[in-house]
C-alpha positions in Angstrom: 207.6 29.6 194.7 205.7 28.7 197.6 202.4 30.5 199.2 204.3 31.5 202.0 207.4 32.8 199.7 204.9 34.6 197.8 203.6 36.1 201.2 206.7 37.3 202.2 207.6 39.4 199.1 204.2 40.5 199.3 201.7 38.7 197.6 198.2 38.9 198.9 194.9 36.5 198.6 193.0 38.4 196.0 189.8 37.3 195.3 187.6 38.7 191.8 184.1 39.1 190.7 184.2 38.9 187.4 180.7 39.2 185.5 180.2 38.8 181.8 177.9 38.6 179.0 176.6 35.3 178.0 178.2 34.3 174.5 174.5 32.6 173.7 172.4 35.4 175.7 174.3 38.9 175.6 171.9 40.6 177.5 172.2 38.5 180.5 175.7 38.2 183.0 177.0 35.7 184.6 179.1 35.4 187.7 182.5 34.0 187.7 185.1 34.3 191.2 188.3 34.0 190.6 191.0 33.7 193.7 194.8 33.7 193.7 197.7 35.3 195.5 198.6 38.4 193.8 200.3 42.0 193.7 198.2 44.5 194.7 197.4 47.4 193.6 199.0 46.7 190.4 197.6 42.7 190.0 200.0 41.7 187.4 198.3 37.5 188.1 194.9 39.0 187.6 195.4 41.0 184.7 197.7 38.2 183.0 194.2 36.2 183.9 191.8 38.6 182.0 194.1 39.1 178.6 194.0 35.4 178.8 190.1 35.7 179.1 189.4 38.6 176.3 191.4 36.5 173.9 190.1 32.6 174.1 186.7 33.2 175.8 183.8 34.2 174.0 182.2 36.1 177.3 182.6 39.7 177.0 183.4 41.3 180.2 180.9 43.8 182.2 182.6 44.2 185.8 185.7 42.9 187.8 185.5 43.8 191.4 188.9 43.3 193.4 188.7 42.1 197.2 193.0 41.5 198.4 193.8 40.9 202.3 196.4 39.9 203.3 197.4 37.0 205.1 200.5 37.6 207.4 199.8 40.8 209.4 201.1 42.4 212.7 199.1 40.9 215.9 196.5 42.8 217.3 197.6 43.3 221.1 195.0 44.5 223.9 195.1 45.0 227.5 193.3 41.8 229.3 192.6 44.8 232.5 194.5 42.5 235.0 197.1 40.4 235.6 196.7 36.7 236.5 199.4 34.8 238.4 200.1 30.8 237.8 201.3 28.7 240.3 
């Protein structure tokens, strides 16, 4: 499916903070961002993503923070306060 299919059934960009322990140092986190379109507010992509992560990397996860916008959205209209004529 293309990105703009996957817009028009509703996909959004979703973008993810993950942070996680260091395998080597446990008390320390590391930041990892993670972007892809998705389904919010259930984020089957993203969770799909972190199964894959608690099973085949050794980083224990601390925090995911979600960010989703979408892309195509109605046009924001305003009133210019006059009206200009062309010739």
């Amino acid at each position: 499916m293309s990105e703009f299919e996957q817009m028009v059934r509703g996909y959004r960009l979703m973008t993810a903070e993950i942070l996680y322990h260091m395998p080597d140092h446990p008390e320390l986190l590391q930041s990892f961002l993670w972007q892809e379109f998705d389904l919010a507010p259930r984020f089957p992509v993203l969770n799909k993503f972190l199964r894959f992560w608690e099973t085949n990397i050794e980083g224990r996860l601390h925090t995911v923070r979600v960010a989703a916008r979408g892309l195509i959205a109605p046009t924001e209209l305003k009133l210019a306060g006059g009206e200009f004529t062309l010739h």
